[in-house]
N, C-alpha and C positions, 0 to 999 in steps of 0.2 A: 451702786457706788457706796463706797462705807460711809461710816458717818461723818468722821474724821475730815475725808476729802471734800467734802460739801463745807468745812468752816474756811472761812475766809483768812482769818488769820495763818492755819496751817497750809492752804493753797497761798497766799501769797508770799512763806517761808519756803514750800517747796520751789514754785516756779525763781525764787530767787536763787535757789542750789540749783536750779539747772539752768539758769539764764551765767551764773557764776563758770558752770564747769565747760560752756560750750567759751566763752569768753577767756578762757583759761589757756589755750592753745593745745591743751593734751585731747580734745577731741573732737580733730578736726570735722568729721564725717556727722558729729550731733551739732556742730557750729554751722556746718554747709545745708543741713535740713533746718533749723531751727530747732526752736523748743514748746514753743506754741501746738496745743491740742497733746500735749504727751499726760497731759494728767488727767484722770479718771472726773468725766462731768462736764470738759470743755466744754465750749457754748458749739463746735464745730462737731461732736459727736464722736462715736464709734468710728464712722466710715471714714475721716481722720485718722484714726489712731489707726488701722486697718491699713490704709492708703499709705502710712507713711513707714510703719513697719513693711510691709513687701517690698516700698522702696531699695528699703534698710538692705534687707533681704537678698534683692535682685541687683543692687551694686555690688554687696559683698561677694555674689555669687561671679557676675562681672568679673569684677577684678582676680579672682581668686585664676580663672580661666584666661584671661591674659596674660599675668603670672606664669601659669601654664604654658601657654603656649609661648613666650617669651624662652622658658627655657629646653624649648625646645618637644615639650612633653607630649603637645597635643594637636 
């Protein structure tokens, strides 16, 4: 983890930018997982951040196939 993300004050600036942008209505999909474990050091770990990126991953994927076949494609 860098050095940076271990201070306190710059971790509790960042989770406030992303507690902000999920609260903000442009992102819905970071508001429906949350924002919790997205910063390097959580007390929940890697396998969090892992876990919750393939999510990311495997809905976008989801839907993109829905999509699809919705128009007929697939």
């Amino acid at each position: 983890m860098p050095r940076r993300a271990a201070e306190p004050a710059w971790r509790a600036s960042a989770q406030a930018h992303l507690d902000a942008l999920a609260a903000s209505g442009d992102y819905p999909h970071l508001a429906a997982f949350g924002t919790r474990g997205l910063l390097p050091g959580d007390d929940d770990g890697d396998d969090t951040m892992f876990d919750t990126g393939l999510e990311w991953l495997l809905t976008g994927i989801e839907a993109r196939l829905s999509a699809t076949r919705a128009e007929g494609r697939g």
